[in-house]
N, C-alpha and C positions, 0 to 999 in steps of 0.2 A: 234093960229095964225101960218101957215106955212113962216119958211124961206128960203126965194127965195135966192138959191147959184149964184153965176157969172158960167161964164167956168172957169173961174181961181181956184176954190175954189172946182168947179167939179174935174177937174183933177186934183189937188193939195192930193185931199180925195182918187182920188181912185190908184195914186202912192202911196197916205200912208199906202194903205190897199194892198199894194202890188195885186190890181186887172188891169187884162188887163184894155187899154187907152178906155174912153167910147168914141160913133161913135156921132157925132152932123152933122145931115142931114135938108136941108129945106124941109116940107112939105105943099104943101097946103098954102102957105103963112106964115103958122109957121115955128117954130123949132122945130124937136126932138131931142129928147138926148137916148140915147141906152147905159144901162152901159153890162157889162159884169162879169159873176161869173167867179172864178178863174176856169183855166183846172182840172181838175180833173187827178189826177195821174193814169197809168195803173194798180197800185198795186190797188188803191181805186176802179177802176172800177171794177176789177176780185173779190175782197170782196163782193160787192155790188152782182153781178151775180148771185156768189156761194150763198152766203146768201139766195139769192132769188128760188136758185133750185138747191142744195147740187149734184145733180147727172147732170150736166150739162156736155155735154161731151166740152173737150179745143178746138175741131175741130169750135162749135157751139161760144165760147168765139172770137178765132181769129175772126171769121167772125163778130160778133155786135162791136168788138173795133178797127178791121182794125187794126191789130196789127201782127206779125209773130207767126206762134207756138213754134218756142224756145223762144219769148217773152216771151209769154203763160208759156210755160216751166220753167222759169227760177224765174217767179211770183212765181209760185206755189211750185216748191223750196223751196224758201223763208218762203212763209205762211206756209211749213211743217216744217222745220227748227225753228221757231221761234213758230211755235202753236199758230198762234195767233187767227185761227178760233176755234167759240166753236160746229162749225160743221164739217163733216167728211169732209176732202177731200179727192175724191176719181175720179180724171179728168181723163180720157181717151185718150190718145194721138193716132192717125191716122198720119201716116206717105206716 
């Protein structure tokens, strides 16, 4: 048997879950409800990226995250400093 939450009970869960406010629209006569995954951080993006193509140049990163290249920059820093990938970094900066 599924339980039917209120809105109260909706947004109550997903402040607890520290997730953005979900969106409740009429459609069609209905209700929908729309929740929302949390943002994903820039650092988690550029993981994700690299992971996915070790030789990614950062000009091509800036551009999918809509982000600055010292952003860029300063991510990647980080991931060297700390080694937290088990892949090479090896970004390209264009200036």
């Amino acid at each position: 048997m599924i339980k039917v939450k209120t809105f109260v009970e909706i947004f109550n869960s997903c402040k607890e879950a520290e997730l953005p406010e979900p969106e409740i629209t009429e459609t069609f006569g209905g209700i929908t409800t729309t929740l929302f995954t949390p943002p994903q951080k820039s650092l988690e993006k550029i993981i994700r990226l690299i992971k996915n193509d070790p030789k990614i140049p950062a000009e091509k990163i800036t551009e999918k995250l809509r982000i600055t290249s010292r952003a860029v920059e300063k991510q990647i820093s980080r991931l060297k400093k700390r080694q937290s990938l088990s892949v090479n970094i090896s970004v390209i900066f264009f200036n």
